[in-house]
N, C-alpha and C positions, 0 to 999 in steps of 0.2 A: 504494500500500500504506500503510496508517494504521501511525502512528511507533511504536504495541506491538507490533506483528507484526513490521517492519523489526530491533526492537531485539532481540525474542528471537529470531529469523531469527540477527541478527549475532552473536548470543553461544554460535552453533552448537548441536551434536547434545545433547541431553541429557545427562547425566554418568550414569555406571555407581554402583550400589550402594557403592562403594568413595570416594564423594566426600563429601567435608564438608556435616554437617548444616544449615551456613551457603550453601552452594553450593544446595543441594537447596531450600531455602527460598526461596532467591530464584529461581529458574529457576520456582519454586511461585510465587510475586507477578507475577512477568512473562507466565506463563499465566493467571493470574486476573483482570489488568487487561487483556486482550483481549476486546472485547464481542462477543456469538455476535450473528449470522450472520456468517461470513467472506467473502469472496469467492473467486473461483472462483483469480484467482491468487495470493492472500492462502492458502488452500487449497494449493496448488501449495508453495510455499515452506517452508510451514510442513511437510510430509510429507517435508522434508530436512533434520528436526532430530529424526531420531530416533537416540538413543543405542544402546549396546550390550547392553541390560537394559531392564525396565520401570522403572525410577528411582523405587523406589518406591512404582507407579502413577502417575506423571505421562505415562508414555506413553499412558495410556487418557484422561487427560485431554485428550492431544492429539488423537489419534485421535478424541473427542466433540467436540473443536472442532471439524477435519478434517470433521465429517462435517456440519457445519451451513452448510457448502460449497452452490451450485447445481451442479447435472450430475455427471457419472462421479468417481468417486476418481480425485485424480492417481496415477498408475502411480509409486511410487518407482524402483523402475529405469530409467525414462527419465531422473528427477533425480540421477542418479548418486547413489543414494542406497545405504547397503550396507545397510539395514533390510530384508530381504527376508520375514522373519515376521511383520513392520508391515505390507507390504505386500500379504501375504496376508488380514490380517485388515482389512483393511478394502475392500478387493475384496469379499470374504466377506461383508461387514456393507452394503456399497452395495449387492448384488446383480448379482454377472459381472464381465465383462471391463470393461476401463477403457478409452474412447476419448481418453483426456485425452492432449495430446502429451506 
C-alpha cells in the first residue's frame, strides 16, 4: 500500500460535520495527495474510512477514489465497517453485488 493511502487509512473514518475547519482541510490534502488509480487492496482499506456524514462531500471524494479500484467494490460490511449507506452506494454505482472478500 503507497505511504498516502497507509497515512489516511491511519488517521481513520472521516470526521462528522461537527469537526474543525482545520481537521476537515486536512483529511481534504491527505485525499488529494493520493494518485487515482488505487489498487484493489489500497481500494479495500480505504472503504473503512468512512465517517458518520458526508464530511462535507469528502465522502464522495472517497467513494470517486474507491471507485478507480480494479474489480467489484469492496463490501464495507465485510470491513467491519459501520458505513452501511456508503456501502450501498457504491455497490449501486459499481453495478451489483460485491464478490470482494
Amino acid at each position: 500500500m503507497r505511504p498516502e493511502v497507509h497515512s489516511f487509512v491511519a488517521d481513520g473514518p472521516l470526521p462528522g460535520w461537527e469537526a474543525s475547519e482545520e481537521e476537515i482541510e486536512r483529511r481534504e490534502r491527505q485525499l488529494s495527495a493520493i494518485i487515482r488509480s488505487v489498487t484493489s487492496e489500497e481500494a479495500a482499506a480505504l472503504a473503512t474510512c468512512f465517517g458518520p456524514d458526508d464530511c462535507y462531500g469528502l465522502a464522495w471524494t472517497l467513494v470517486h477514489l474507491i471507485e478507480t479500484a480494479p474489480g467489484p467494490a469492496p463490501r464495507l460490511a465485510a470491513l467491519g465497517c459501520e458505513a452501511g449507506d456508503w456501502s450501498e452506494v457504491l455497490q449501486a454505482r459499481w453495478g451489483g453485488a460485491s464478490t470482494a472478500p
